[in-house]
N, CA, C and O of each residue as an XYZ file, in Angstrom:
800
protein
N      60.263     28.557     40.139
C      59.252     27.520     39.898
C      57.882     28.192     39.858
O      57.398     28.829     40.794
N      57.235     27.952     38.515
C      55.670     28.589     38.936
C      54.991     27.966     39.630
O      55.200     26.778     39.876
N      53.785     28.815     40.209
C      52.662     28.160     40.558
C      52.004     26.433     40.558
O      51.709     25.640     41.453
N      51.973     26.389     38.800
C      51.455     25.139     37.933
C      52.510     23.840     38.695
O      52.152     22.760     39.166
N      53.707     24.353     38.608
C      54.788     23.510     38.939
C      54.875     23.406     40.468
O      55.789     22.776     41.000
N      54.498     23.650     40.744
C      54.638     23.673     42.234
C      53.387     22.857     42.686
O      53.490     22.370     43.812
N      52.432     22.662     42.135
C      51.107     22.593     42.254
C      51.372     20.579     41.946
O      51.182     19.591     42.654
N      51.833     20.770     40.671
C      52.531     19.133     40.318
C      53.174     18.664     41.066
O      52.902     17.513     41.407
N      54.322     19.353     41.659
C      55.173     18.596     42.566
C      54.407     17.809     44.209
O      54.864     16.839     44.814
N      53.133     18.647     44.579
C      52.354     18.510     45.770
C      51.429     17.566     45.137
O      50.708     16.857     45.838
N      51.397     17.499     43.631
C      50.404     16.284     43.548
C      50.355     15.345     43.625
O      49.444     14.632     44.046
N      52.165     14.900     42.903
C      53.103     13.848     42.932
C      53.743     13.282     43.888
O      54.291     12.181     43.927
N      53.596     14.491     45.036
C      54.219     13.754     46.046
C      52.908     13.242     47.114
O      53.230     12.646     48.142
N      51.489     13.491     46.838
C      50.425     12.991     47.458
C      49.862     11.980     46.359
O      48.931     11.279     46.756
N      50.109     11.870     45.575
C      50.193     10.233     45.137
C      51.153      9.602     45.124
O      50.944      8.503     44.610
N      52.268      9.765     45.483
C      53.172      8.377     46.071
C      53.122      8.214     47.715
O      53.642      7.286     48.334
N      52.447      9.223     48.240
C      51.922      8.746     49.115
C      51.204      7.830     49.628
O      51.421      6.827     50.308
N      50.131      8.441     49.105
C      48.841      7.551     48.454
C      49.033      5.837     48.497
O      48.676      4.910     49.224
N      49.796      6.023     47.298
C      50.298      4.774     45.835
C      50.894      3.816     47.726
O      50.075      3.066     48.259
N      51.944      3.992     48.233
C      52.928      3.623     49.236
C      52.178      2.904     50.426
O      52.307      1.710     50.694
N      51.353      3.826     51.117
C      50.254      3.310     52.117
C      49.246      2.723     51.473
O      48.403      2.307     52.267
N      48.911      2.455     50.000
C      47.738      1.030     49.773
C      48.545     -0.327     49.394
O      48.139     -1.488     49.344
N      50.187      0.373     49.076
C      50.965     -1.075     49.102
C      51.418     -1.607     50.143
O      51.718     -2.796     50.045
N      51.613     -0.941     51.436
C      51.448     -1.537     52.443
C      50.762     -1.964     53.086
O      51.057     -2.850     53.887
N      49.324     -1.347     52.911
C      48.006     -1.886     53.673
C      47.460     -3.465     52.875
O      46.850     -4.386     53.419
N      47.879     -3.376     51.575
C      48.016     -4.963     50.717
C      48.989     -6.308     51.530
O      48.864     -7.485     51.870
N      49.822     -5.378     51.542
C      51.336     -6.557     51.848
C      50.559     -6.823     53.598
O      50.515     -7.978     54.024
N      50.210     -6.093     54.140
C      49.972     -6.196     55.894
C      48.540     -7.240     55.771
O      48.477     -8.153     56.594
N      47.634     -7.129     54.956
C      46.371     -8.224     55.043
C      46.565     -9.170     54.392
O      45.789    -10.115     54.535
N      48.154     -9.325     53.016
C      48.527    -10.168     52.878
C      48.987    -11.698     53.967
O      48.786    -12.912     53.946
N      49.628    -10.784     54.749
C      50.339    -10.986     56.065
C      49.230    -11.933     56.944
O      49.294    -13.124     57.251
N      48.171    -10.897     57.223
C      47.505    -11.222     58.359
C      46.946    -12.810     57.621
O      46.918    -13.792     58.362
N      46.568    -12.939     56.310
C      45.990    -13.917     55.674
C      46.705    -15.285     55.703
O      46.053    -16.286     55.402
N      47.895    -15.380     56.019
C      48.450    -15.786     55.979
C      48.692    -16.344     57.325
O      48.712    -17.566     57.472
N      48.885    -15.511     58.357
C      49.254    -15.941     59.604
C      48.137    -16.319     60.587
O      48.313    -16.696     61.746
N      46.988    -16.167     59.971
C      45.852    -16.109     60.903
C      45.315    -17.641     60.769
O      44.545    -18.141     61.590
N      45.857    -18.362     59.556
C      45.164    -19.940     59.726
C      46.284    -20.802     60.835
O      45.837    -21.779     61.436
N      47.668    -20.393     61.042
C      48.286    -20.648     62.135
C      47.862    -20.273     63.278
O      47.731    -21.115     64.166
N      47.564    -18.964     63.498
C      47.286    -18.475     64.734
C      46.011    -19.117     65.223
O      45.895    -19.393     66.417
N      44.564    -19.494     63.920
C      43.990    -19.779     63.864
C      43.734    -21.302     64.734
O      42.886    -21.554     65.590
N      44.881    -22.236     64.116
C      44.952    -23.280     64.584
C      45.495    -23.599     66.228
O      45.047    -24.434     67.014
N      46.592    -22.638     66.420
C      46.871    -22.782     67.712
C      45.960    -22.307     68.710
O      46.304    -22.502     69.875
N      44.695    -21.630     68.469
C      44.215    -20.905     69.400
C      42.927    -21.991     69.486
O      42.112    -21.819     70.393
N      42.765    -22.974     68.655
C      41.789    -24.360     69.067
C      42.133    -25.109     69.362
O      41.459    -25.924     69.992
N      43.365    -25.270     69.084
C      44.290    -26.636     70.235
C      44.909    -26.166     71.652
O      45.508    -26.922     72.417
N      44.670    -24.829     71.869
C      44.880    -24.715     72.964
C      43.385    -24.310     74.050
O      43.423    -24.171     75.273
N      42.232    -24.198     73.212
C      41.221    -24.206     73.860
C      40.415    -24.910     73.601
O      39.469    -25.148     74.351
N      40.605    -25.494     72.318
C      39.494    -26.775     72.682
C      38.450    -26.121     71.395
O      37.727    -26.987     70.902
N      38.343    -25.185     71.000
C      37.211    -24.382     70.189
C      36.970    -24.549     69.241
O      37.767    -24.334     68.328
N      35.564    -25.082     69.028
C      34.924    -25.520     68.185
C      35.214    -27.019     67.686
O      35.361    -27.540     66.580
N      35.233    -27.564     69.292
C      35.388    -28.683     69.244
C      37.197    -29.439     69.104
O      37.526    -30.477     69.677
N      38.005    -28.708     68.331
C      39.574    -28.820     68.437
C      40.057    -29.941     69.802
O      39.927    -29.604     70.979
N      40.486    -30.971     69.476
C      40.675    -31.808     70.375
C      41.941    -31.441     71.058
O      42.521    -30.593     70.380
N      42.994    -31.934     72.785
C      43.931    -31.744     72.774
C      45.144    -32.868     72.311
O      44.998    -33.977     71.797
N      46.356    -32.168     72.683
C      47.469    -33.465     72.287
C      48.339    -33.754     73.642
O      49.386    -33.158     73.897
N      47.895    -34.510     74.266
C      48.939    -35.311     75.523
C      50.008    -35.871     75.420
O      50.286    -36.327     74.311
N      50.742    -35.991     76.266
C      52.257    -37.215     75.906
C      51.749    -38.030     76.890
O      52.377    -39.088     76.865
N      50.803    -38.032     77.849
C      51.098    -39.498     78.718
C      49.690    -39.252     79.318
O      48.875    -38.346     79.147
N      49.685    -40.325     80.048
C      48.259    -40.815     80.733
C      48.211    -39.898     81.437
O      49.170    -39.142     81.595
N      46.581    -39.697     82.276
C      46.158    -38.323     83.658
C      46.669    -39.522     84.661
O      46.777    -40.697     84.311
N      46.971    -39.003     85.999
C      47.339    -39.812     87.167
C      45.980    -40.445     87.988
O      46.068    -41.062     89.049
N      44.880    -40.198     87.364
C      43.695    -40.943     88.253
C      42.513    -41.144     86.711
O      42.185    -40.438     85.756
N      42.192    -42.549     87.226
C      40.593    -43.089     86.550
C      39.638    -42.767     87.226
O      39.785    -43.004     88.425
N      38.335    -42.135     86.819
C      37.422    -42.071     87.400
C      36.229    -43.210     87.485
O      36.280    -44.200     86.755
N      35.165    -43.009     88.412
C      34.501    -44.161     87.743
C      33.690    -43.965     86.835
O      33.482    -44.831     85.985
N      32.768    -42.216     86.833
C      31.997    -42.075     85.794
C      32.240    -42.617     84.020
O      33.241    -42.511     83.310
N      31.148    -43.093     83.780
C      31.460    -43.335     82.135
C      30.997    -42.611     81.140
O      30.016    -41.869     81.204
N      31.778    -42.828     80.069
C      30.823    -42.008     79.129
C      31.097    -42.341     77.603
O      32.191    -42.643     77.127
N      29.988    -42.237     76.981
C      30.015    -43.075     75.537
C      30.817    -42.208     74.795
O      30.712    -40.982     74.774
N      31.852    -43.086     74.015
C      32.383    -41.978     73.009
C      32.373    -42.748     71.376
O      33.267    -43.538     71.072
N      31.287    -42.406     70.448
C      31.139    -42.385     69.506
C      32.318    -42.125     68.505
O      33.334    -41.436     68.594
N      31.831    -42.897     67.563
C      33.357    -42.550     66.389
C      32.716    -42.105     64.663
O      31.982    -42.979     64.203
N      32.873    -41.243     64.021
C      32.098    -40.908     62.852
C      33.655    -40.645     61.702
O      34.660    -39.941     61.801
N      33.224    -41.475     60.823
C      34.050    -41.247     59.663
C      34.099    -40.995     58.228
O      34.299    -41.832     57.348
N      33.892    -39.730     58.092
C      33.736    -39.129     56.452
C      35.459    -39.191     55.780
O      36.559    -39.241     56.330
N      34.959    -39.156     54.157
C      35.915    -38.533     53.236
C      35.366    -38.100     52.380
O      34.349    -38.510     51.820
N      36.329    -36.728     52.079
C      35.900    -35.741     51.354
C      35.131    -35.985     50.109
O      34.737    -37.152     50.103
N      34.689    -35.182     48.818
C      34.481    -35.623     48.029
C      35.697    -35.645     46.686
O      36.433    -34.665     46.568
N      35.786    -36.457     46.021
C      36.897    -36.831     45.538
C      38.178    -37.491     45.702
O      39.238    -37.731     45.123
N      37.737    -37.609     46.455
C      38.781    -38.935     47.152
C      38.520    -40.436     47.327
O      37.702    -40.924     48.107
N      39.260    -41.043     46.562
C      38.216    -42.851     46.336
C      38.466    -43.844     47.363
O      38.584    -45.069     47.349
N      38.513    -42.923     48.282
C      39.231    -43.930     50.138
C      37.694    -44.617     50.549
O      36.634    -44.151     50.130
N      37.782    -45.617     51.303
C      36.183    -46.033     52.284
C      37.671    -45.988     53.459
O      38.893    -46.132     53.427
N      36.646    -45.711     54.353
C      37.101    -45.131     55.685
C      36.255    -45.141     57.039
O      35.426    -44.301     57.388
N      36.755    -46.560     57.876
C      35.430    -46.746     59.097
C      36.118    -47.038     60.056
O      37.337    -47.174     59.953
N      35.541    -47.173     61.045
C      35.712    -47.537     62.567
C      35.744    -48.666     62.785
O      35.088    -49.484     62.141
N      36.598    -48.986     63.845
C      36.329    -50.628     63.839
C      34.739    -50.673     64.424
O      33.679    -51.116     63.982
N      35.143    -49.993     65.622
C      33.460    -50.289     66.089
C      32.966    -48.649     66.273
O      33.682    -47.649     66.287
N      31.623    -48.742     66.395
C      31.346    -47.878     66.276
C      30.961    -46.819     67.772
O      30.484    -45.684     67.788
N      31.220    -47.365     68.486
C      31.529    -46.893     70.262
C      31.377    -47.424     71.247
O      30.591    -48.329     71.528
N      32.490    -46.650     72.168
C      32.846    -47.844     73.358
C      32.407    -46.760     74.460
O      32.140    -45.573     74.272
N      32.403    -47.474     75.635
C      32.305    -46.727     77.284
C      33.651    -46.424     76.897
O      34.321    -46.780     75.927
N      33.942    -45.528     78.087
C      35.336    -45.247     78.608
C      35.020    -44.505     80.179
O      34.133    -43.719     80.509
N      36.040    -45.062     80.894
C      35.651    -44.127     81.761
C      36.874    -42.335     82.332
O      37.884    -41.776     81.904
N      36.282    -42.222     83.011
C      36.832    -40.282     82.506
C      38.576    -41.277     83.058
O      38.724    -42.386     83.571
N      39.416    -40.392     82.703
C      40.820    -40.339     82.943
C      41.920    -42.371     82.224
O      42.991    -42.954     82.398
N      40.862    -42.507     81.606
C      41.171    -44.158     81.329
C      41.571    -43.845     79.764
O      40.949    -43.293     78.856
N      42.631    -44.325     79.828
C      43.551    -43.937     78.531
C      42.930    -45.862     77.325
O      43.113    -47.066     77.501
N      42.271    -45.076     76.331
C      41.511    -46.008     75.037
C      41.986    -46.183     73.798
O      41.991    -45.062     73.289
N      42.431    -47.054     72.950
C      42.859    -47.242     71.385
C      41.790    -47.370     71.142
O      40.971    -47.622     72.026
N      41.401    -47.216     69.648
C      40.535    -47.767     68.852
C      40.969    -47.315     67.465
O      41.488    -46.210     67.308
N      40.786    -48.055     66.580
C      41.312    -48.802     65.401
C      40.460    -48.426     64.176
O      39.319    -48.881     64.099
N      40.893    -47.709     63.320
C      39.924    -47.195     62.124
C      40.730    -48.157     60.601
O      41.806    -48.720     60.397
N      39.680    -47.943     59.953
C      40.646    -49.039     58.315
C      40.478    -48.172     57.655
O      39.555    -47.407     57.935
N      41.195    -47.958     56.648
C      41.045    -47.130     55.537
C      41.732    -47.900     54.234
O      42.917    -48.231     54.209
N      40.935    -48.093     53.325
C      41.054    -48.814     52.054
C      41.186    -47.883     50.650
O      40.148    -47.463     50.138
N      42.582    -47.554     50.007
C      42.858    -46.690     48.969
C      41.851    -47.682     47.735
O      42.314    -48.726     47.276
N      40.464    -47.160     47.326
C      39.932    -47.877     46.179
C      40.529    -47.154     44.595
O      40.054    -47.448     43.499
N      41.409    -46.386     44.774
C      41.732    -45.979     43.139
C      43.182    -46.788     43.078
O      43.931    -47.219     43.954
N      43.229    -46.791     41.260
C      44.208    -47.735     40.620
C      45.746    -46.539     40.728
O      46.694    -46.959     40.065
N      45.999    -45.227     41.449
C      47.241    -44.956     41.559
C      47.286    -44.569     43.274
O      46.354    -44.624     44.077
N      48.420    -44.249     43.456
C      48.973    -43.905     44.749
C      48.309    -42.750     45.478
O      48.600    -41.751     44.820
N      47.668    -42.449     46.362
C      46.785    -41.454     47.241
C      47.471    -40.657     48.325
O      47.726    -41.332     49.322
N      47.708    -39.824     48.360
C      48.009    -39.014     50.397
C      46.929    -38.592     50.568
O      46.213    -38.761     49.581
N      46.357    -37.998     51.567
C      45.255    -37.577     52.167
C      46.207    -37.435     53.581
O      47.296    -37.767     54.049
N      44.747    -36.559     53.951
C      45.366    -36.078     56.098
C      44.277    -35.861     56.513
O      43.716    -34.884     56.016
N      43.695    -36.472     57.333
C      42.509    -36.260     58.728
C      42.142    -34.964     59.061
O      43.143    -34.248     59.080
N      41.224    -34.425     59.304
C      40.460    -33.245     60.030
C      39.991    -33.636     61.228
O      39.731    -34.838     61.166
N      39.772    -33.213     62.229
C      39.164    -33.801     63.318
C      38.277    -32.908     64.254
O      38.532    -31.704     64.288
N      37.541    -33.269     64.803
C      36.696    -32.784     65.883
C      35.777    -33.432     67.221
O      35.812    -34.654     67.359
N      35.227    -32.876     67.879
C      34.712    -33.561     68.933
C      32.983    -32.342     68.975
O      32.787    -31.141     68.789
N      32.130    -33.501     69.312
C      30.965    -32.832     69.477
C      30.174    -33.794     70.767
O      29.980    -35.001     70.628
N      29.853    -33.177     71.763
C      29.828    -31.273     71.373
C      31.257    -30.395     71.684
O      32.290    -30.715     72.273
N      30.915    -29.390     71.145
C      32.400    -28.391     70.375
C      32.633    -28.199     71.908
O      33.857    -28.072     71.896
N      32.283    -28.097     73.173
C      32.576    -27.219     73.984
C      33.709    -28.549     74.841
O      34.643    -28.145     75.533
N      33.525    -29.677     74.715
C      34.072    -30.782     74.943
C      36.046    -30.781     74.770
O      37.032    -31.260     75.332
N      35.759    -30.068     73.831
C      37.461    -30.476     73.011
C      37.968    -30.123     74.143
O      37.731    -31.096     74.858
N      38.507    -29.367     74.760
C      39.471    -28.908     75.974
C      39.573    -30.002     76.424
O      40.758    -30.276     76.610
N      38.945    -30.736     76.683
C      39.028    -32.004     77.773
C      39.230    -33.625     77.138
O      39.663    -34.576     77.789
N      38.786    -33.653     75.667
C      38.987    -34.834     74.528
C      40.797    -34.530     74.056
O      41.138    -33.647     73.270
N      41.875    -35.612     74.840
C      43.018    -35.625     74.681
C      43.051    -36.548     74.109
O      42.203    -37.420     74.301
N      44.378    -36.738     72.890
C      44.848    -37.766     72.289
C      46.426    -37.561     72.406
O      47.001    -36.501     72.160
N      47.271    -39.212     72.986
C      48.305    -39.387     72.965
C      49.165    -39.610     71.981
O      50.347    -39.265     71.976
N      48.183    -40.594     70.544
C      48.500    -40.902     69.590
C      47.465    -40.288     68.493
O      46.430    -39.774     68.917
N      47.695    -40.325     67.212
C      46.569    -40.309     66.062
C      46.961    -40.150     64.964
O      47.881    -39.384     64.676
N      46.072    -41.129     63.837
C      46.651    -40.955     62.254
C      46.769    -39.782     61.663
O      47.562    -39.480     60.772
N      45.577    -38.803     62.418
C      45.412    -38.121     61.658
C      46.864    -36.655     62.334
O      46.621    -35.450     62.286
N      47.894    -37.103     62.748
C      49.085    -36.061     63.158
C      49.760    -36.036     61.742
O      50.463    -35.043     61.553
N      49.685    -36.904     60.749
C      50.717    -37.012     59.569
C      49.586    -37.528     58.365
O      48.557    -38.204     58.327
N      50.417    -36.798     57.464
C      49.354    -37.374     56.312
C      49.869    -38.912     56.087
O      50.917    -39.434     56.469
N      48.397    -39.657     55.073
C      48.653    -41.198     55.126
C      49.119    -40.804     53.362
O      48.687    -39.871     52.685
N      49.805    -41.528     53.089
C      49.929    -41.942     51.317
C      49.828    -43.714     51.199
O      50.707    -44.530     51.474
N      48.395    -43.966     50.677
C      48.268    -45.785     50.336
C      48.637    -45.596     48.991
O      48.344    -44.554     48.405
N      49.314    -46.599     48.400
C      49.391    -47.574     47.185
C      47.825    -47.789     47.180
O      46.923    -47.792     48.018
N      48.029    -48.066     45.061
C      46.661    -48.638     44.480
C      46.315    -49.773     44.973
O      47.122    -50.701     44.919
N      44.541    -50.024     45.793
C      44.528    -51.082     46.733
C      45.186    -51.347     48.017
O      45.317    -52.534     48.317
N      45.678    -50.346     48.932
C      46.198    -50.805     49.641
C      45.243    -50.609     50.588
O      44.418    -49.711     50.422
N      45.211    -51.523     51.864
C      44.409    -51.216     53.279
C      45.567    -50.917     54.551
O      46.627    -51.417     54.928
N      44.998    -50.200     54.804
C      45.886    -49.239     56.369
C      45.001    -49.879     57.707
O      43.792    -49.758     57.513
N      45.261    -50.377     58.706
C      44.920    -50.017     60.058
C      45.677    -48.903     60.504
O      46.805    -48.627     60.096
N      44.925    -48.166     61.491
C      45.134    -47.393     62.181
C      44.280    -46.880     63.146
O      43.052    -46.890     63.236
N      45.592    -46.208     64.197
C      45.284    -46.641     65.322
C      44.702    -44.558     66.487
O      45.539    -43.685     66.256
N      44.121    -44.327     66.960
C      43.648    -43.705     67.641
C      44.050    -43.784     69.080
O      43.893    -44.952     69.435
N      44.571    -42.934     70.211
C      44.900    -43.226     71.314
C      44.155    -41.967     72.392
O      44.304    -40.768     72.158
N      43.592    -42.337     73.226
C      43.024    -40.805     73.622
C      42.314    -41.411     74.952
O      42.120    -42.607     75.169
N      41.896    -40.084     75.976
C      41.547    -40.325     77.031
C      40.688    -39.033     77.469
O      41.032    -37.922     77.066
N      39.595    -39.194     78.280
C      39.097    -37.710     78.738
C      39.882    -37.212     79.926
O      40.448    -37.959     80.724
N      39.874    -35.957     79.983
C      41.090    -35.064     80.878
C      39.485    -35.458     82.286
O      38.275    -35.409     82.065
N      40.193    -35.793     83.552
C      39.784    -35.775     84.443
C      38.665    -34.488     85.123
O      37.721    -34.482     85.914
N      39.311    -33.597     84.402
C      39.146    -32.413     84.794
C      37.737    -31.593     84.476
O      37.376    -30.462     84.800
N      37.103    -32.626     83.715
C      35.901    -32.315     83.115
C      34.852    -32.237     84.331
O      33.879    -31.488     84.249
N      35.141    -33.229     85.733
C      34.196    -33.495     86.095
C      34.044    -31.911     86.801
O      32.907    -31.506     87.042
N      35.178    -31.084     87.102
C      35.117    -29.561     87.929
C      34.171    -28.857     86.812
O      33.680    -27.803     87.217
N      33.810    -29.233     85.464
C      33.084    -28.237     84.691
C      31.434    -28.561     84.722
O      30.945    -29.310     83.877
N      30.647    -27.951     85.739
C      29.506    -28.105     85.589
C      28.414    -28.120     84.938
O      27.327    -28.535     85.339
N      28.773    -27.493     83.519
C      28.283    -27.774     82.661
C      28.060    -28.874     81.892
O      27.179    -29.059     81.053
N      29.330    -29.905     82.417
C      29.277    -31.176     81.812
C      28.728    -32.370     82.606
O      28.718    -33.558     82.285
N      28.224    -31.708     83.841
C      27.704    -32.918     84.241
C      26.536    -33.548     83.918
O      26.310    -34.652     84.413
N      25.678    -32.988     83.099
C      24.730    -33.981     81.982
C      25.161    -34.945     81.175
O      24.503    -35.964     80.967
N      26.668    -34.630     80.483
C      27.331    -35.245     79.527
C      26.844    -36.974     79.458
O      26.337    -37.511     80.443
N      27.008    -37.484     78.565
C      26.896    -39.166     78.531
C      27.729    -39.228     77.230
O      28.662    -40.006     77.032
N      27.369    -38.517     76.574
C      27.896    -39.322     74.787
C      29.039    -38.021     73.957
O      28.706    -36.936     73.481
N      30.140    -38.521     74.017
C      30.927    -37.675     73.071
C      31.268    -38.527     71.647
O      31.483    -39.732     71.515
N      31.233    -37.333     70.518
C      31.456    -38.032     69.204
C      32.485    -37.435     68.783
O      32.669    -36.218     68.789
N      33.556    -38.668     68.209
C      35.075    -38.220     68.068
C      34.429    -38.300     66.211
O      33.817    -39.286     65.800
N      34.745    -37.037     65.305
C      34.847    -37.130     64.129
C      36.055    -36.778     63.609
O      36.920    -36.059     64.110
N      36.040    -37.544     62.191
C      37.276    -37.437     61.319
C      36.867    -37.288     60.252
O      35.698    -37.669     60.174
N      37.542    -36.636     58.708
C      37.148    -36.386     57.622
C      38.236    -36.792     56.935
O      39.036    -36.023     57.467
N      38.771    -37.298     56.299
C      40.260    -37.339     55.603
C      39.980    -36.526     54.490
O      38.808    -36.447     54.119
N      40.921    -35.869     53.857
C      40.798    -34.758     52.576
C      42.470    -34.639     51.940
O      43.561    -34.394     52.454
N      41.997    -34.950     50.576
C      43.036    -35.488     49.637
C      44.026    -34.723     49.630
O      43.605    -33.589     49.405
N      45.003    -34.726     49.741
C      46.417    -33.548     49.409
C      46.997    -33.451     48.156
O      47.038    -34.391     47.363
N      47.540    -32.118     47.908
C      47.959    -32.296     46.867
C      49.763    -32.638     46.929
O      50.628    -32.224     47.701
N      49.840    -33.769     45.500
C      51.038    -34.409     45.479
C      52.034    -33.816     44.782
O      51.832    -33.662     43.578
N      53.524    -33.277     45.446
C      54.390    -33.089     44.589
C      54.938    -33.898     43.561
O      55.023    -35.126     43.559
N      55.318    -33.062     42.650
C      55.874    -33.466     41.208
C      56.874    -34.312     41.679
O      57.795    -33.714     42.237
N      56.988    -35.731     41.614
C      58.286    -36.495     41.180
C      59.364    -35.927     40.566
O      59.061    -35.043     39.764
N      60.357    -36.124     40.673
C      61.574    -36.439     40.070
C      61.693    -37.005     38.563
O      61.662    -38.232     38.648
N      61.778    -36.726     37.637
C      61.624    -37.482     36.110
C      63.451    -37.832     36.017
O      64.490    -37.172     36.057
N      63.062    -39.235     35.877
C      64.951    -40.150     35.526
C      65.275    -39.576     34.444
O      64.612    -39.254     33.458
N      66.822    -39.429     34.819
C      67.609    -38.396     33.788
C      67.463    -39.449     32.392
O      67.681    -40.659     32.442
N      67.289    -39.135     31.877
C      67.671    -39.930     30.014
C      69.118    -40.168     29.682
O      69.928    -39.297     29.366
N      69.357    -41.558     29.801
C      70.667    -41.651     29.461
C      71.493    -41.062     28.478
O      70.979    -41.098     27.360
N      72.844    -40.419     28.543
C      73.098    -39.766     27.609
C      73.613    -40.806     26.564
O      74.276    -41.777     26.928
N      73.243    -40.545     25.062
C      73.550    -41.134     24.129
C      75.225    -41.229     24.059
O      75.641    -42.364     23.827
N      75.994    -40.435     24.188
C      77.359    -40.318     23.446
C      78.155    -41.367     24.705
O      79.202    -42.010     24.635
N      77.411    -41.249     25.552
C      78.039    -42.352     26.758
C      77.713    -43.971     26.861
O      78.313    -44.862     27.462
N      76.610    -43.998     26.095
C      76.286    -45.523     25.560
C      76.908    -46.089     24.045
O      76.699    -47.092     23.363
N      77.751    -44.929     23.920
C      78.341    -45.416     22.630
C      80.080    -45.879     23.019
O      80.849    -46.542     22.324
N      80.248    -45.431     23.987
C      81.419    -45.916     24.630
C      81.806    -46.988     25.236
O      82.947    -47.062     25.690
């Protein structure tokens, strides 16, 4: 083997080198891109961050007496022909006292809609302690043209707020929601009757 050839073979084999470690360093931030809006999500429902509310199965074992206002704010995205409000627009509650409250949402376009809730609590540092038992926004909604939805909200503040001293200024928490349109899978198209079988 000459020189020249030898020289090719070390070139070829440091560009599939090369070539090998930028297709893996692709496929691995592929990866991370991918896994990081999960990881993303679990790491605000389990702390509360940036406002991320929690999810309870049952009531705290004590009411407190402190109260505190909890506001309700309701956007939809743009492009989406929903109106979307609160029944009211805020109640007392007091800490550990498990609350419904009731939002409407009215599909104003002439075909069928899904959409799914976003949610938050402000201020952001709050969420750890803003629990919900129930909420619309766990499943996406799909209304019919014209249709109106009640729905229902279930939630309570974690007792536990009062050990955080930072919150003892607190008075007013604001529960927000955004609904944002989904996209709809393709139907099913009905088979076309076969001709040679309607002739029978």
């Amino acid at each position: 083997m000459t020189v020249g050839q030898r020289k090719d073979k070390r070139s070829l084999r440091r560009d599939v080198i090369v070539a090998a470690s930028c297709g893996a360093f692709v496929a691995m931030m592929v990866g991370a891109a991918y896994a990081s809006v999960p990881l993303y999500s679990w790491f605000c429902k389990t702390t509360g961050f940036g406002g991320t509310t929690q999810v309870a199965e049952r009531a705290p074992d004590q009411i407190l007496g402190r109260e505190l206002t909890i506001r309700f704010d309701s956007n939809v995205a743009p492009g989406l022909p929903w109106r979307f409000e609160p029944e009211v627009n805020e109640v007392k509650v007091r800490i550990g006292e498990v609350t419904t409250v009731h939002y409407k949402v009215i599909n104003q376009a002439a075909r069928e809609i899904t959409a799914q809730a976003s949610y938050n609590v402000s201020p952001p540092q709050v969420g750890g302690y803003f629990n919900k038992i129930n909420c619309f926004c766990f499943t996406q909604q799909t209304l019919k043209a014209g249709e109106t939805r009640e729905m229902a909200v279930v939630f309570y503040i974690d007792p536990e707020i009062v050990k955080d001293r930072d919150q003892n200024d607190l008075n007013t928490i604001t529960l927000s929601y955004t609904f944002y349109r989904q996209r709809e899978d393709a139907r099913p198209v009905a088979e076309a009757p076969d001709a040679n079988k309607s002739k029978l």
